[in-house]
N, C-alpha and C positions, 0 to 999 in steps of 0.2 A: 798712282801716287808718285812715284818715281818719275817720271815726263815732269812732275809740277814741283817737284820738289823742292825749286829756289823761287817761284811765282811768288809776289805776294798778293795779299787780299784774303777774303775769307770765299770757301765754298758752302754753300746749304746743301743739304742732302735729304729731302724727305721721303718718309717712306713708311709702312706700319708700324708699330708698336713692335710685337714680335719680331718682325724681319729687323731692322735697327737692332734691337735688345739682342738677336743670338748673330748679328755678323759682328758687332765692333770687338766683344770678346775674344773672335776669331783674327782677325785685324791688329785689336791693339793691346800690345804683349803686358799691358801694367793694368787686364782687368780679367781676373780669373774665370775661367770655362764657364762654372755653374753660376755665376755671378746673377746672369739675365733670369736664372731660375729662380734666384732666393729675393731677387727684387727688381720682377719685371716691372715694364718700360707703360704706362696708361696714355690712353689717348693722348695727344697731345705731350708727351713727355719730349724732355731734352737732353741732350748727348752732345756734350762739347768735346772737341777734338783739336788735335793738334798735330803736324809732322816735327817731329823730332832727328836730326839725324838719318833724314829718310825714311821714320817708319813711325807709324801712326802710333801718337800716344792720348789718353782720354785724360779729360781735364775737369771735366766735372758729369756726374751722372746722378742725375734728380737732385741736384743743389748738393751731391756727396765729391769734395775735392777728391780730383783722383788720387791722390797719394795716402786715401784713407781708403780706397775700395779692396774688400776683401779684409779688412781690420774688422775684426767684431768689438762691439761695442761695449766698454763695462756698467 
């Protein structure tokens, strides 16, 4: 990430369901640990991302904006 840091353009990244779902947690600091546990990633799911600063931030996860992941719902 770092090497690409000032690139632009977008990268895709595919890969299974689970591997996606338990690395971007690990990756990107604004989506908590058990996250991938409480609302895994199905076939075909999406995981938007973004470099920030250098460091990987998630921008949307299954149509949830990132700046709501991890907020429970009233």
């Amino acid at each position: 990430m770092n090497r690409h840091a000032q690139d632009s353009g977008v990268v895709m990244i595919v890969g299974h369901a689970a591997t996606i779902g338990f690395m971007v947690p690990v990756l990107a600091g604004n989506v908590p640990a058990d996250y991938a546990l409480l609302h895994p990633l199905p076939n075909t799911g999406i995981v938007k991302t973004e470099l920030r600063d250098s460091r990987l931030f998630c921008i949307d996860w299954l149509g949830i904006p990132g700046e709501e992941l991890g907020k429970e719902k009233e």
